[in-house]
N, C-alpha and C positions, 0 to 999 in steps of 0.2 A: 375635501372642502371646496366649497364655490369660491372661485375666485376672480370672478366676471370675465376682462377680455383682458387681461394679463397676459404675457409674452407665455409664463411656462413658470414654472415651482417646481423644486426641490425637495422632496420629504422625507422623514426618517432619519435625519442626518443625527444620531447617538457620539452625545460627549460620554464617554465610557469613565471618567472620572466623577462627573456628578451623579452618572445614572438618569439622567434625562433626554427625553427624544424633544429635539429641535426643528419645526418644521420653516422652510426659506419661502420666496419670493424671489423672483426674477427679474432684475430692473432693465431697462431701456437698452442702459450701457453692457449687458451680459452678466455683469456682477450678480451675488443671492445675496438679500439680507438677509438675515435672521427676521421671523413673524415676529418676535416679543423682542425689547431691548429696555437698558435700564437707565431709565433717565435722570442726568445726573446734576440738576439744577437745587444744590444745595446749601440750604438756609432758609431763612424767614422772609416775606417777602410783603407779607400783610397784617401782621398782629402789631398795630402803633405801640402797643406795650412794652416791647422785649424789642433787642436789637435789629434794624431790620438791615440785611445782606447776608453774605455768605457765612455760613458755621461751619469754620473747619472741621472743628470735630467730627460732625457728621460724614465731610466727604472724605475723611481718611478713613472711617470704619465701613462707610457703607458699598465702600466700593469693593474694597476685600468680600465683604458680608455677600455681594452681589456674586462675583467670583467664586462662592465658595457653596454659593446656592443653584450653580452651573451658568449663570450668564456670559453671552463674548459679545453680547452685543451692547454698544455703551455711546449715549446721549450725550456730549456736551455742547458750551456755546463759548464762545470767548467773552461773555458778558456774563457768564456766570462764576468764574475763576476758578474753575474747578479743569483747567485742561492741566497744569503742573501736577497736579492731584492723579489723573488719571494717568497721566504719561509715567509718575513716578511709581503706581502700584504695577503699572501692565510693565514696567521694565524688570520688577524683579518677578516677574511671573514669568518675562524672557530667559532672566537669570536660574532661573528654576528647571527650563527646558522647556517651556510653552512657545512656539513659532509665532510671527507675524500675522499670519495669514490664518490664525486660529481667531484672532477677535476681530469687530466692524465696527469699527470709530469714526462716530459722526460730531462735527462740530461744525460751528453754524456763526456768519460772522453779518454784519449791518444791522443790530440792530440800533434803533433812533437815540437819542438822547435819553436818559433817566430822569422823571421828575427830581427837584433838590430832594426831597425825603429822602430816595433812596441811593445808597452810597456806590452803583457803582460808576465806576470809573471814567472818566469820558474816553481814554484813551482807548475804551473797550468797544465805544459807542460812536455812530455815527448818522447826524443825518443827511440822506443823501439829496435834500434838494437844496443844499447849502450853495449860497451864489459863489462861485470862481472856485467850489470843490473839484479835484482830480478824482472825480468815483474810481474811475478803475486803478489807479495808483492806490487810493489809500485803500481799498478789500485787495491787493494783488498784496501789501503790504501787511495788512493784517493776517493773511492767510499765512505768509511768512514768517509772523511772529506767534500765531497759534501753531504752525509746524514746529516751531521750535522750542514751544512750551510742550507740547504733546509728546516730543521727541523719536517719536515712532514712523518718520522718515515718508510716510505719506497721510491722508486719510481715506474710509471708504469712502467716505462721502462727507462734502459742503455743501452746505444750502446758505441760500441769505434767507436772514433770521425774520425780516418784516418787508413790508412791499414799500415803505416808507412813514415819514412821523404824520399822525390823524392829524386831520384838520381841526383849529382850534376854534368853536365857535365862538363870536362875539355878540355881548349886548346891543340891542337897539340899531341893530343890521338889518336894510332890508332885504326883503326875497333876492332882487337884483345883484345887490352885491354879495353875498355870503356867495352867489353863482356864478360870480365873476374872479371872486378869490380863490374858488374849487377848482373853476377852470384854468388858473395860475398855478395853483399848488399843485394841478395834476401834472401840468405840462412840465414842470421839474422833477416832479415825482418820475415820470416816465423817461423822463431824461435818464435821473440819476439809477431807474432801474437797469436800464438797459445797459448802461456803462458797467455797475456793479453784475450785469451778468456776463456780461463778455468778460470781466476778468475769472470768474467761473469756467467759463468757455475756455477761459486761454489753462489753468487749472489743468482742466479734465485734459486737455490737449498735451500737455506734461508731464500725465499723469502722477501728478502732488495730490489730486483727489480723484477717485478711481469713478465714482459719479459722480454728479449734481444738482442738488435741487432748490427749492423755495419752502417757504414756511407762511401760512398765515394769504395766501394769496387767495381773492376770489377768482371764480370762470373771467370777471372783467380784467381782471389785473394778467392772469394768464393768455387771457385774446390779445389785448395790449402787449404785452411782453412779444409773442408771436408776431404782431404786425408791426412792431417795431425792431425787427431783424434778427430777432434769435438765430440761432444756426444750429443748436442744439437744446430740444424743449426740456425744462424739468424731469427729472425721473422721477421725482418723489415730491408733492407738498402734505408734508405735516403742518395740521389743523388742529383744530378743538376737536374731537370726536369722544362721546358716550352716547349711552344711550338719552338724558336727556338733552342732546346737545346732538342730533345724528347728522344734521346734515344730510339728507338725504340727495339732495341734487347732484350739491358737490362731488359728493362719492361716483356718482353716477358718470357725472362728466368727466372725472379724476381715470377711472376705469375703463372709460369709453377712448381715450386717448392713451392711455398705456403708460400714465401718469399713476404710482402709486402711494394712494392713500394711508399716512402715516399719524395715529390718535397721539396726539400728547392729550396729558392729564386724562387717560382713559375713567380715572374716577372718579371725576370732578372734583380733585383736590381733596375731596373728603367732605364737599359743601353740596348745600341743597339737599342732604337726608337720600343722595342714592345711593349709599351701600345699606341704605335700611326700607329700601324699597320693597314693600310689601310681594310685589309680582315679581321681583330679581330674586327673593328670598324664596318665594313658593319653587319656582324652575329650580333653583339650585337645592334645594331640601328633594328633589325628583329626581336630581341627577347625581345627590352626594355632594357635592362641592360648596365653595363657598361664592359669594353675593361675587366680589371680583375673578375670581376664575370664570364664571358666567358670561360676565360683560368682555373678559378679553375671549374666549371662546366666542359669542356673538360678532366684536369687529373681523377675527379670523375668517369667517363664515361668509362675511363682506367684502372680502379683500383687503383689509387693513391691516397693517404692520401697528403693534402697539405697543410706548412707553411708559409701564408702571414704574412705580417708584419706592421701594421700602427699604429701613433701615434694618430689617428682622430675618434672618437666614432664614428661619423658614416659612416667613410669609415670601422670601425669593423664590424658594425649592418651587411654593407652590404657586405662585405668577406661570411659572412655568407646565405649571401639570395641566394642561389646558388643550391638548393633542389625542385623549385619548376618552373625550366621549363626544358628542354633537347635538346641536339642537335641532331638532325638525323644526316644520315650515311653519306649524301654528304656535312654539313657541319661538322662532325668531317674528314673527306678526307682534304678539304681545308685547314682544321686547321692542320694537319700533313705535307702535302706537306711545308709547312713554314721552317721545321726543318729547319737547313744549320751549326748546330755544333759551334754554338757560348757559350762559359763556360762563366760563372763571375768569375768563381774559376778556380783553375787548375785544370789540365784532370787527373784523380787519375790512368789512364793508364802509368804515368810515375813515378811510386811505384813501385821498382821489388818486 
């Protein structure tokens, strides 16, 4: 598979219990991820109907479900309360005779406040251009208390979860000032990045997290970051990536720096009618497969590591069957021409 200007990959790596061939990527830091992982941000988050936060239920079946469907490689956030969850399935998977160093535990901590709607926690949440905050004491601390919810003694990797809280616009502002308050909120925003990456920094340096990266960052927020003293750049920013959402620059930039590109919500959450994409449906009826094996075979192809998400064994088995055919050049063309800029999330371009 092409994998632009990436260090090097790992392929072939056979979990002989599920019966699935896993192919890696190679990060900054020498570590492999796993290409596919299962992201584990579980509950409702947008239906005003039905409770919105986290559904236990789910995150204690689907993570077995995920497990059983050959996944080690596993998604979480401290904002989504699902680290006790995962810590307490992979421990009796230790219990079992499965090693540490058989799964890639990512958890991700800053992210901003929660609107009141939605119930999580503030304790979970944080934002970092808060005036007389200790950024780096309070993620040096949170990463502490996600260690110890996870219980699994380190993780592969930390990211901070957002570049900072968007800027809120107001009524009957003018040009001047809405550009005077950007220029304020950024100069915090980069403040409090840069402190919450240094405690990252001091992390990786301890190794409590074996990488580190960011989430949601643009080229702007990673230039910044850099000329504000990094001393170790991102390994990894996980974005929005599908195909109506491609991104194409980012990836570019992402690749060109040895920075790797990581899709959440590879399938747009299930919104906007792309798994019923007419041209995803015709590729994948050519190749056997179905519409989401497609699109993760296509970010693969890209260089992206990608987190699906299902509750179904063997829609898991088959997230995973994705290694053993390829697109050519004229159908990944068709599959790009798709973009049109459609988020599930918000555009992290409105973070100063």
């Amino acid at each position: 598979p092409r994998r632009g200007n990436l260090p090097s990959a790992r392929s072939d790596e056979t979990d002989q219990q599920a019966g699935q061939i896993m192919e890696s990527l190679k990060l900054a830091s020498g570590e492999d991820i796993p290409a596919i992982g299962c992201g584990c941000a579980f509950g409702n988050w947008t239906d005003q109907s039905a409770f919105i936060g986290m559904l236990p239920e789910q995150a204690w079946a689907a993570i077995p479900t995920a497990i059983a469907g050959g996944f080690r490689h596993f998604d979480t956030a401290r904002c989504y309360g699902t680290e006790r969850h995962l810590g307490d399935i992979l421990g009796k998977e230790f219990a079992a005779g499965k090693s540490r160093s058989e799964f890639f535990v990512t958890t991700k901590l800053g992210h901003p406040n929660a609107p009141p709607h939605i119930p999580i926690l503030r304790k979970y949440t944080v934002n970092i251009d808060t005036p007389g905050l200790d950024v780096f004491q309070k993620i040096t601390d949170d990463l502490e208390e996600s260690l110890a919810a996870l219980g699994l003694g380190y993780v592969d990797l930390v990211l901070l979860h957002w570049p900072g809280p968007f800027f809120q616009e107001k009524k009957d502002e003018s040009e001047e000032e809405k550009q005077q308050r950007w220029a304020h909120q950024e100069t915090l925003n980069r403040s409090g990045r840069i402190s919450a990456w240094r405690a990252l920094e001091r992390a990786h340096s301890l190794k409590l997290a074996r990488s580190i990266g960011v989430c949601n960052f643009t080229k702007k927020h990673l230039d910044q970051l850099k000329a504000d003293g990094a001393k170790v750049m991102p390994m990894i920013n996980q974005i929005e990536i599908h195909p109506y959402c491609a991104q194409p620059e980012l990836v570019t930039f992402l690749l060109e720096n040895k920075i790797v590109p990581e899709a959440y919500s590879p399938f747009a959450s299930g919104a906007g009618g792309l798994l019923k994409d007419p041209v995803l449906a015709e590729i994948a009826a050519h190749h056997n497969k179905n519409v989401g094996q497609v699109i993760l075979r296509w970010l693969w192809q890209r260089g992206c590591v990608s987190l699906p998400k299902s509750t179904n064994e063997q829609r898991a088995r088959g997230n995973l069957a994705v290694f053993d055919f390829s697109l050519d050049e004229a159908e990944m063309a068709r599959i790009n021409t798709l973009d049109k800029g459609f988020r599930t999330c918000p555009d992290p371009s409105a973070i100063p």
